[in-house]
N, C-alpha and C positions, 0 to 999 in steps of 0.2 A: 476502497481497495482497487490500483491496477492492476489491472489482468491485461494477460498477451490474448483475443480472442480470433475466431476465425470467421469465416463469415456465417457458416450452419449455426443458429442459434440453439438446436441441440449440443452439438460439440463444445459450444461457450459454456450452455448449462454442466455439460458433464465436466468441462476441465474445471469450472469453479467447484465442482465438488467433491471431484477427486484433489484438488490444495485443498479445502476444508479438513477432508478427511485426514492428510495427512499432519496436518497442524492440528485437529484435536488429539491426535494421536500421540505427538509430541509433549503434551500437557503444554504448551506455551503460550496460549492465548491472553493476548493482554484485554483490558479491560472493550479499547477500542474496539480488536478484536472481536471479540464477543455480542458489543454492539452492531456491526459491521453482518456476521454473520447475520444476526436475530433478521435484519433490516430484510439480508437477501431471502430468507426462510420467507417473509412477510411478502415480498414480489411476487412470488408466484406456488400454486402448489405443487407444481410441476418440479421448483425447487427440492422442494421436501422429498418428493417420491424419488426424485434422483441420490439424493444425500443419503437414503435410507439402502436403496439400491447397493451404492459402492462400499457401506459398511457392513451390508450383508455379505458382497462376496469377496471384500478383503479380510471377513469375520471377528471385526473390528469389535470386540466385545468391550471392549472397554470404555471406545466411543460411543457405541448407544447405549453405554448407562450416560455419559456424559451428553447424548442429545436429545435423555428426558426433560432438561432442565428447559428444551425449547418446547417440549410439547405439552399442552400448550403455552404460547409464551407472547409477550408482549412489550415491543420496544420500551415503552416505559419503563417498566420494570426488569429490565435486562443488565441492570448494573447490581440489582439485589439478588444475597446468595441464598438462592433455593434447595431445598431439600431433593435428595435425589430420590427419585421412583422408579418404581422397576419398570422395563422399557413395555414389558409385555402388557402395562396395562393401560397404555393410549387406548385412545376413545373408537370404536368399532370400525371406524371407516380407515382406518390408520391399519388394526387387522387383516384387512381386506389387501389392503396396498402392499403391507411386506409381506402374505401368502402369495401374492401376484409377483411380486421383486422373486423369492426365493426359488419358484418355478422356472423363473426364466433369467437365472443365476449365470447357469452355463453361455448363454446367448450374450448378456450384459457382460462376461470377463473379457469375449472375443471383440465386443467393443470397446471396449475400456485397453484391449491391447492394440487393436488398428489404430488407437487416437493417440496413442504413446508413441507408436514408431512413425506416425504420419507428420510430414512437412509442416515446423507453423512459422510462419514471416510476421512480421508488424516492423511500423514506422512508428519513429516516436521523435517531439521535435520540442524546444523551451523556445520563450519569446524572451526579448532581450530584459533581464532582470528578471526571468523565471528559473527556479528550482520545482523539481521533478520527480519522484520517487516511484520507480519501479518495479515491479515483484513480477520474476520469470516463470515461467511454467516450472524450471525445476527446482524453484525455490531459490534463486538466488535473487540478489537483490541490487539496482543500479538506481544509482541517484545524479541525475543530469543538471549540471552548470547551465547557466545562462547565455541564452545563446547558443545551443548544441543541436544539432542531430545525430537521430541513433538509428544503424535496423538491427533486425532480431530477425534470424535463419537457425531455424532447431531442427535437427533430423534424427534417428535411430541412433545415429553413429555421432555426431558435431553440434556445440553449442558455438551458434556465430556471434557476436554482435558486431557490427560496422561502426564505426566514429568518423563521421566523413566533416563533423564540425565540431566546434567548443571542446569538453572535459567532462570526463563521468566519473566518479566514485564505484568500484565494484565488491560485490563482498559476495563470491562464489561458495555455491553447496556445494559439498562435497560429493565426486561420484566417478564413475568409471572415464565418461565421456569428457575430455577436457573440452573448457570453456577459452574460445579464443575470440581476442579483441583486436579485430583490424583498424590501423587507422593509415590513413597515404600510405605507404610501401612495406609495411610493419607490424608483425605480429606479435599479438602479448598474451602467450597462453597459458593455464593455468587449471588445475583439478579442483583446490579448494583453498581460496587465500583471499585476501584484500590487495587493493591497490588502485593507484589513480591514471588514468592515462587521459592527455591533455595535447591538443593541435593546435598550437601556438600562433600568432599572428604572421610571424614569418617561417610558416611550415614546416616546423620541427617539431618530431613526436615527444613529450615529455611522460614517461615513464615512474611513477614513484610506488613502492611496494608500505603496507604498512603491516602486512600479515601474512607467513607463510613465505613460496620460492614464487616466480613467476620466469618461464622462458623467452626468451626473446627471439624472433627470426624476421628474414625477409621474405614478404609475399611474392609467391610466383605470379611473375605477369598474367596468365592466364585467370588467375581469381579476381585481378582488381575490378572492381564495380569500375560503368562508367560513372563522368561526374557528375551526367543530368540523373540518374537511377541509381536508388537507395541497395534494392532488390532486385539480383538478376535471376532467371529461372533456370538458367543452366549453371547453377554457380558451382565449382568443385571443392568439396569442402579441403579446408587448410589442412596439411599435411600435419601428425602428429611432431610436435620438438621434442628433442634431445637436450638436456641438459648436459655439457662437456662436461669433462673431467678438471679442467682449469675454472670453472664457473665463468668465464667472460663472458658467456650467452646468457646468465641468467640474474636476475635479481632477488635478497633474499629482504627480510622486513628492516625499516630505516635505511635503504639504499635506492638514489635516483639516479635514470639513464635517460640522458637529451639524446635522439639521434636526429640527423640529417642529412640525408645521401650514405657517403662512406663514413659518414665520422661519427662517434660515438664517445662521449663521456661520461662517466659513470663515478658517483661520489654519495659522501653516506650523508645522511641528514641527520637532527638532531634531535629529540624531540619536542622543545618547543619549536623548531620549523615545520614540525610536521602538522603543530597545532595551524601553527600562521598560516599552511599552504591551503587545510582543511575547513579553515574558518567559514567559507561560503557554504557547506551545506548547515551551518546554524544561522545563516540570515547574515552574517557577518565578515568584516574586512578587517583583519589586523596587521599593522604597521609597524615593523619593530624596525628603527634607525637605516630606511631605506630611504635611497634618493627620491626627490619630490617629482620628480617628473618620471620614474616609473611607480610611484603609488598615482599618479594620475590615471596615467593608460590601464594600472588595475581597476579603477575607481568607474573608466570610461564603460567597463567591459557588461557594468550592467547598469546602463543610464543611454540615452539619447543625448546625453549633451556630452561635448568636447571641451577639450579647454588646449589653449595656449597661452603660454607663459612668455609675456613680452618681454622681462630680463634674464639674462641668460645666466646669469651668476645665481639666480633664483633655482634652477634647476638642478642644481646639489645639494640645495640644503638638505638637509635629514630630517626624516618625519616621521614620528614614531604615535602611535594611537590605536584605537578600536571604534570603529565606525558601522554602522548600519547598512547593507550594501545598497545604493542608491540614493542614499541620504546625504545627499549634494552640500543642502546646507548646512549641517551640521562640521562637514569638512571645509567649508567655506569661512565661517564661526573661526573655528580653529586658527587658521591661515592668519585671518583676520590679526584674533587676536593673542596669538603665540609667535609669528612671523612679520607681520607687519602688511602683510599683504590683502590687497584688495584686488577685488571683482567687479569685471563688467561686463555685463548679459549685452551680446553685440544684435541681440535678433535673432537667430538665427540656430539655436541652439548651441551656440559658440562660449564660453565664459574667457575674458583676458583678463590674466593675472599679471598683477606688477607690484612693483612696490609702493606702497605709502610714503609720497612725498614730505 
């Protein structure tokens, strides 16, 4: 499980147990899940007693019939389904802990409210040919392209994230405070929707919605991060957007917006493009009858090696496939033997393609 933490390793303990809380509450735990939790229960008991804490004074009844099944409970058998017990009858020292939680009920809400509205920041970064999955404080969820950096600025009022590199995936909870995504001069805000935003090689923001409206604006100079710093401490949160009445400002699901300076395009996508654009958070690159020298430079985006294509006529051919992202030689293969083309490792991380004489 990622978590956004801070540096008080109380506050880490409490915010992992206030998202537990809220996801047993949900009934949604997947199996993973489940195991995931057991694991953290098993770290520490300091675990438990806090868990026990926030479903006493959220009066989460419901939850601690559902967190007999951990007391007592053991990794191994965490995937088998137990019978429920009634909460009140853990073992005497368990007793003790939630008479001692429910006393000091009122004390624990006042913390549990300072930690909600207090500042939390985190950096997050992929290595070239890394995917990433993230879970926010407020439940929402970003999964990072290869090659990316990200930060995260949450306050009372504004959910930040920064894109200063690569493409993320976002799938926003839904909630009062909208969640905005900066990237170079451009804001992609939104309450509770999907969509991808992406800072392309030649610094243009790529915008694609696949769920829900997203607004679009430009950042006030005053907010821009510098380049060398992720996290500024006096940073102003982005101003809430206005969706027009003509919708030009905004995107709604199956529509993309490249911007670049003043210009902006905006066109609708289909849905297998949206499958093809999507392909890399399953480990995958799909090819549908695109020129060969831009499936390269997508192929490059998460590998170390380069390639150049020594004939120039080579560079339109059409290349359509499903490849593994990284898996050089299997597109290599291909080339080979569908195109005619061979490869040569120059040293250097370099591959030249030409034709087969």
């Amino acid at each position: 499980m990622s978590r956004v933490v801070s540096i008080n390793s109380e506050e880490v303990r409490l915010d992992a147990a206030t998202w537990w809380i809220l996801k047993l509450d949900s009934n949604v735990l997947t199996d993973q899940e489940r195991s995931d939790l057991a694991n953290w229960l098993d770290e520490d008991v300091k675990n438990i007693e806090v868990l026990l804490e926030v479903a006493t004074v959220w009066d989460k009844t419901n939850v601690l019939a559902y967190l007999s099944d951990f007391f007592p409970h053991s990794t191994k058998d965490i995937s088998k389904p137990k019978p429920q017990i009634d909460f009140w009858s853990f073992k005497p020292a368990l007793y003790a802990c939630v008479t001692v939680l429910l006393i000091s009920a009122p004390v624990f809400f006042n913390l549990i409210d300072s930690s909600v509205k207090s500042r939390q920041t985190a950096n997050y970064e992929t290595e070239l040919g890394e995917k990433k999955v993230i879970l926010l404080p407020d439940g929402s969820e970003v999964v990072m392209n290869t090659n990316s950096k990200l930060s995260l600025d949450y306050s009372s009022s504004a959910r930040l994230l920064r894109l200063t590199q690569g493409e993320i995936y976002v799938r926003v909870a839904k909630e009062d405070r909208p969640l905005s995504v900066m990237a170079i001069d451009r804001i992609v805000q939104a309450k509770g929707t999907e969509f991808v935003v992406e800072i392309t090689n030649d610094q243009k923001v790529d915008v694609m919605v696949t769920e829900g409206r997203v607004v679009v604006g430009i950042q006030p100079l005053k907010n821009q991060y510098p380049k060398k710093s992720s996290i500024q401490d006096n940073l102003t949160p982005p101003p809430v957007l206005v969706q027009l009445a003509d919708n030009s400002n905004s995107l709604s699901a199956g529509e993309q917006l490249t911007l670049r300076d003043s210009d902006a395009k905006k066109q609708m996508v289909e849905s297998d493009d949206i499958e093809v654009r999507l392909s890399w958070r399953k480990g995958g690159l799909i090819f549908r009858s695109i020129p060969l020298e831009k499936a390269l430079r997508e192929v490059e985006r998460y590998t170390s090696v380069e390639f150049e294509v020594l004939d120039e006529k080579l560079k339109s051919r059409v290349l359509t496939g499903r490849f593994r992202t990284g898996d050089v030689t299997a597109l290599l293969d291909v080339l080979e033997t569908n195109f005619g083309i061979q490869a040569e490792f120059d040293g250097e991380d370099r591959i030249l393609l030409s034709s087969i004489q």
